[in-house]
C-alpha positions in Angstrom: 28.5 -17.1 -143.4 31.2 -16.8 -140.4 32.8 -14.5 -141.8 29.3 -12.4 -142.5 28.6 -13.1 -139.1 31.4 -11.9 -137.3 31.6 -8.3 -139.6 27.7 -7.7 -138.2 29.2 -8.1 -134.6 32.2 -6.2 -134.9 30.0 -3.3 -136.5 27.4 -3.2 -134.0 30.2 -2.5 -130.7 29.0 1.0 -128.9 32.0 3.4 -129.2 32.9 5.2 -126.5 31.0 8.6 -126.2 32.2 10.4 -123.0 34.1 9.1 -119.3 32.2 9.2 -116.0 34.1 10.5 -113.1 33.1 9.4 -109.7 33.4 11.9 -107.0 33.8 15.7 -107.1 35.1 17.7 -109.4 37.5 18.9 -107.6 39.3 17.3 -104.3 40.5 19.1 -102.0 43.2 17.6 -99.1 46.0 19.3 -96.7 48.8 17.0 -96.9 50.8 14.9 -98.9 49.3 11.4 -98.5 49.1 9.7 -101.9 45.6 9.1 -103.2 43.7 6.6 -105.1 42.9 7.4 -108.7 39.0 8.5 -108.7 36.5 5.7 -110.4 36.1 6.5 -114.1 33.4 4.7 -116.3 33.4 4.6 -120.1 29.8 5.9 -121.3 28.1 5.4 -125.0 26.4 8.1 -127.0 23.5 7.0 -124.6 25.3 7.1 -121.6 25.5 3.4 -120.7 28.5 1.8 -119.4 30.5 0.1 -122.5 31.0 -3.3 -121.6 33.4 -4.4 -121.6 35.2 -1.2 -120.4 38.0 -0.1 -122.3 41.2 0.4 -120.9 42.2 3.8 -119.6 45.4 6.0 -119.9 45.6 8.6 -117.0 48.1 11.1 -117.1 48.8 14.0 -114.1 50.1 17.2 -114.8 51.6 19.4 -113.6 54.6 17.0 -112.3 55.8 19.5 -109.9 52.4 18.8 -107.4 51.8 15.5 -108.4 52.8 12.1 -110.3 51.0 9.1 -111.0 52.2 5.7 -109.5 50.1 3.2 -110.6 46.6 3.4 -109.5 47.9 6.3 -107.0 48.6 10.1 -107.2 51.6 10.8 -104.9 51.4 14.6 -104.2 54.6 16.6 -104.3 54.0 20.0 -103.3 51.0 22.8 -102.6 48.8 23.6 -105.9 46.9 22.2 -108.3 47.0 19.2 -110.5 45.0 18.2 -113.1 43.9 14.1 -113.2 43.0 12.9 -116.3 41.5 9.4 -118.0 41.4 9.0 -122.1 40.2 6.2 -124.7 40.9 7.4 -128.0 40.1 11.1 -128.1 37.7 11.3 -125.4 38.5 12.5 -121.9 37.4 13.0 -118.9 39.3 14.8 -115.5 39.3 16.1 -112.3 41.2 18.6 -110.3 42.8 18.1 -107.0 43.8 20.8 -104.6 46.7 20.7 -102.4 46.7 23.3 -99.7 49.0 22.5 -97.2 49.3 24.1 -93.7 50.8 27.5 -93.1 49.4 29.1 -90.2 47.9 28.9 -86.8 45.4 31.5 -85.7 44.7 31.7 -81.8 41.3 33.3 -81.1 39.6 33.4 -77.9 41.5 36.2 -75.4 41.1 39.9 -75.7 44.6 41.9 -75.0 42.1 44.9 -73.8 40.4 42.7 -71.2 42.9 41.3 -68.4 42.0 37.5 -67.0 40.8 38.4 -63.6 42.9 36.6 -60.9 40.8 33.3 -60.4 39.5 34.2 -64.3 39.5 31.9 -67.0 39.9 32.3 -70.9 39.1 30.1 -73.3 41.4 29.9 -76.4 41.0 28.2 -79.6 43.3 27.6 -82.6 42.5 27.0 -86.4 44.9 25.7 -88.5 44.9 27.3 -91.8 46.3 26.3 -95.6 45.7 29.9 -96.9 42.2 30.8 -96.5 41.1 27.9 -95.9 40.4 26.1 -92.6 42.1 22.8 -92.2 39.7 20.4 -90.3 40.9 17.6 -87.7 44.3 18.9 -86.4 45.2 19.1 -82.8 46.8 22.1 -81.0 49.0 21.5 -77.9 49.1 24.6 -75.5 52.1 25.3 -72.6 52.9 28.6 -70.8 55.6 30.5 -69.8 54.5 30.8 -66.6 52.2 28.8 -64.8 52.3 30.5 -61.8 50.6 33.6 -63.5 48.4 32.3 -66.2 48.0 28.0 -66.2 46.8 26.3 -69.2 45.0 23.1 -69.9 44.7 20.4 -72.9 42.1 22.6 -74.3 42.8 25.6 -74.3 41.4 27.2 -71.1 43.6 29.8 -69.5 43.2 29.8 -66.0 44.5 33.1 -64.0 46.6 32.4 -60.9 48.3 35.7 -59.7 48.9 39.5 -61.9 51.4 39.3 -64.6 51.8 38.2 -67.8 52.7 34.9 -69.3 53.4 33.8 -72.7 50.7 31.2 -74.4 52.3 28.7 -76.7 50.0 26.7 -79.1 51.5 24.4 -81.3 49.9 22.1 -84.4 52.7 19.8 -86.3 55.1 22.1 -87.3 53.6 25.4 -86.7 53.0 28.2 -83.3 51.3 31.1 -82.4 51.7 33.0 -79.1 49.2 35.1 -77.1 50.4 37.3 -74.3 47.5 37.0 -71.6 48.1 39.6 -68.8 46.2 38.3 -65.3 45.0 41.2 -63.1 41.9 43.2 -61.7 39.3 41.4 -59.1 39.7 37.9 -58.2 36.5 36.6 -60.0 33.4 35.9 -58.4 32.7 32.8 -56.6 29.4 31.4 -55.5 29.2 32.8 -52.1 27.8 31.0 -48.9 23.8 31.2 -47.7 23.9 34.1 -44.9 21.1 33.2 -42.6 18.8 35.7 -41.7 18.7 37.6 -38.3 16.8 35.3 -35.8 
């Protein structure tokens, strides 16, 4: 009768139909900071969670972006890698994209269109990992002259006498330069109330 028993148990375990993987289907990051393995749950022909869960084997290919260290992915180099979790014959994955930093585009100054002495311009820079934009990085701005074009923590471009002077921003390991020529009328202030003939 035990032995009865135990055979109607063992027969009636769920096997596993398919792996849930939490998160998207693709991660995308801009460095090389090692990441925790996505959540993966074991599913039934149902889809409920077997339980207990079975253990997982996660490989990472290709080795050249990334390796697995444990319950981490260390990334290697730029490109793709593929994550994957298996029981048996099913699997499930995900993709992660590594695009890592490799230019710095400067936007806000138009060569044909001189800072007016007393001008200002406001510049912007974007980090880029190809086409895409890389969020959260700060640019650090100098000039080659102060005396002809200053310029401030964020950017702004503040003309001090004619000339031209060299704009340097700089993100990590990456720069971009702008050449800002100052010239034309000093720009308009707000001018003092003229009172009217008495």
């Amino acid at each position: 009768m035990i032995v009865l028993l135990a055979s109607l148990l063992t027969g009636c375990s769920p096997e596993p139909a398919s792996i849930k993987i939490d998160g998207d289907a693709t991660v995308n990051v801009h460095d090389l900071t090692a990441l925790d393995v996505a959540k993966a749950t074991v599913l039934d022909k149902d889809g409920k969670a077997l339980d207990p869960q079975p253990k997982l084997d996660w490989t990472v290919t290709p080795a050249e972006v990334a390796k697995l260290d444990g319950t981490k992915v260390t990334l290697l180099a730029a490109g793709d890698a593929t994550v994957e979790a298996k029981v048996g014959e099913i699997k499930g994955s995900y993709k992660i994209h590594v695009g890592l930093p490799d230019k710095l585009e400067i936007a806000g100054y138009d060569a044909a269109t001189p800072v007016p002495v007393g001008g200002t311009a406001a510049l912007t820079g974007t980090v880029m990992a190809g086409a895409d934009k890389v969020e959260g990085q700060t640019v650090t701005w100098t000039t080659s002259d102060a005396a002809i074009a200053d310029v401030d923590a964020a950017g702004m471009v503040s003309g001090k006498a004619e000339g031209k002077a060299t704009i340097t921003g700089t993100a990590g390991t990456l720069t971009a330069v702008v050449e800002v020529s100052v010239g034309g009328a000093v720009a308009a202030t707000d001018a003092a109330p003229v009172e009217a003939p008495k």
